[in-house]
N, C-alpha and C positions, 0 to 999 in steps of 0.2 A: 279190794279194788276191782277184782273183774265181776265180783258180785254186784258192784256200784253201775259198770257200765253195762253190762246185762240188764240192769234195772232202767238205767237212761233208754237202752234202746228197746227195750218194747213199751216202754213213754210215746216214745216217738214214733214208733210203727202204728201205736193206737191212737194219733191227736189224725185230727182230720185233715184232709190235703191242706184245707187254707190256712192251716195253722202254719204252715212252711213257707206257701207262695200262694201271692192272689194267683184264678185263672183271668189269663189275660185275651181266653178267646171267649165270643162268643156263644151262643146255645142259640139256636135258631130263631124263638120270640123276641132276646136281643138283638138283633143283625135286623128280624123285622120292626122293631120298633124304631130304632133309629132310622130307619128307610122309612116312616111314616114321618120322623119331625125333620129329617131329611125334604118330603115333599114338602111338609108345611113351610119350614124356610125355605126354599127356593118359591113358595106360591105368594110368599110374603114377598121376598124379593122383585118380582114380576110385579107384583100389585105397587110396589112401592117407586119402580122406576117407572112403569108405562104408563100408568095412571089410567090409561081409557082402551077397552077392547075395541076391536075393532069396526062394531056395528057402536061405538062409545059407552059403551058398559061401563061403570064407576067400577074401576077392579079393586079399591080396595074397601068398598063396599059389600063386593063379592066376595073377596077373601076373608072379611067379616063374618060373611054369614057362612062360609064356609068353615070358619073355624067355631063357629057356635053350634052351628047344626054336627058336624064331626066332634063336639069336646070330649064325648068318653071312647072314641077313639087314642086321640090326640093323649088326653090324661092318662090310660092305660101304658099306652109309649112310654112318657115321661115315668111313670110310677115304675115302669119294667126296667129301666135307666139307670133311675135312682138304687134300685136295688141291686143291681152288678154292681154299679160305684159302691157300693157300701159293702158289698163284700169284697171286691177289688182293693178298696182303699182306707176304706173303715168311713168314720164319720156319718153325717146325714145323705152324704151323694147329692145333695143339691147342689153345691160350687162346680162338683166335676159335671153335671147335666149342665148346667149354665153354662161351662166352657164347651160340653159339646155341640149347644144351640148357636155358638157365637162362631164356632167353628163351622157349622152348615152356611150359618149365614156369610160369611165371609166367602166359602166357594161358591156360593153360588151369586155372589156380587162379582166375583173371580169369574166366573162366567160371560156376566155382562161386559165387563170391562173386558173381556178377550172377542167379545165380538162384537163390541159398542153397540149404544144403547138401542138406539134404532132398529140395527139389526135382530137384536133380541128380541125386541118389541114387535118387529115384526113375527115371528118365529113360533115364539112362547105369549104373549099376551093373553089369548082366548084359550090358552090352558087355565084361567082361575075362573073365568065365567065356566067353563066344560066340568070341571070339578063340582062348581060349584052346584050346579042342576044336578051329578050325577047321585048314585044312591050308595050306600055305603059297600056294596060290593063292587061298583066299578073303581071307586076308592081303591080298596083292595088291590085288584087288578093292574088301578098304575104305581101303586107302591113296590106290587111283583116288577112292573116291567122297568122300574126305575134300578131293583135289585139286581137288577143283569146289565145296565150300564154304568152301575157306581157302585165303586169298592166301599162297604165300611169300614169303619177305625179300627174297627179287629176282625181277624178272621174267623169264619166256622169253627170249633170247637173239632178236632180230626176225630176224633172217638164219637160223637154225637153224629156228625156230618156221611161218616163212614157205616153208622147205624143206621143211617134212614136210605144208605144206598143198597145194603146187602151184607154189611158186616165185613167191609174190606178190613185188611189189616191198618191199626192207627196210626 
């Protein structure tokens, strides 16, 4: 009998973490990539309520060609998405990417509707035309600045997070 459990447990010492538990944080390319379809829904959201920038730019024109000119941005996201979910949850990760898209999109309609529509519109509108001209590195740039006022679904990864500062303790 304790030869048996002896035996179960270096089974188990050698199956790999996720055999035990998904991880449920982050890795840094995750946290970025949701803060890219992050922007993309809320630039869809904008383009969908305001309808016209300010000098009357078709914004969801813009956001069109915003989302075509950025798509292997955008797909990179999604495909980085898919692959936590599928380790996270098992499956294809596509249902759980689909509810994290409907989920951006909902806060950030949560948005508008916490400062009505007008106001929004005033505010945020000529954020999808400004993207829209921009180049893939100021992209970048407001994906970064977007990551410092919006939490994502999960947090940093502390052993990863704590590697890229010095090696604090996890």
């Amino acid at each position: 009998m304790k030869s048996l459990r002896v035996f179960l447990l270096g089974i188990i010492v050698l199956l790999p973490a996720p055999a035990f538990a998904a991880r449920l944080c982050y890795l840094p390319a995750e946290s970025n990539a949701e803060q890219v379809l992050r922007l993309h829904s809320e630039l869809m959201v904008t383009a969908i309520t305001c309808r016209a920038g300010s000098r009357g730019q078709d914004l969801v024109r813009a956001y069109t060609a915003f989302t075509h000119d950025n798509i292997d941005m955008l797909q990179n996201a999604e495909h980085t998405m898919i692959g936590y979910y599928k380790e996270r949850f098992g499956g294809d990760g596509i249902s759980h990417l689909d509810v994290l898209r409907t989920q951006l999109g909902n806060e950030a309609g949560q948005d508008v509707a916490d400062d009505s529509a007008p106001l929004y519109c005033r505010q945020f509108r000529d954020r999808v035309v400004t993207l829209y001209y921009d180049n893939p590195a100021q992209v970048q740039k407001e994906v970064h600045k977007l990551a410092e006022t919006r939490k994502p679904q999960n947090s940093l990864c502390r052993r990863v997070a704590s590697a890229n500062i010095g090696k604090q303790t996890p």
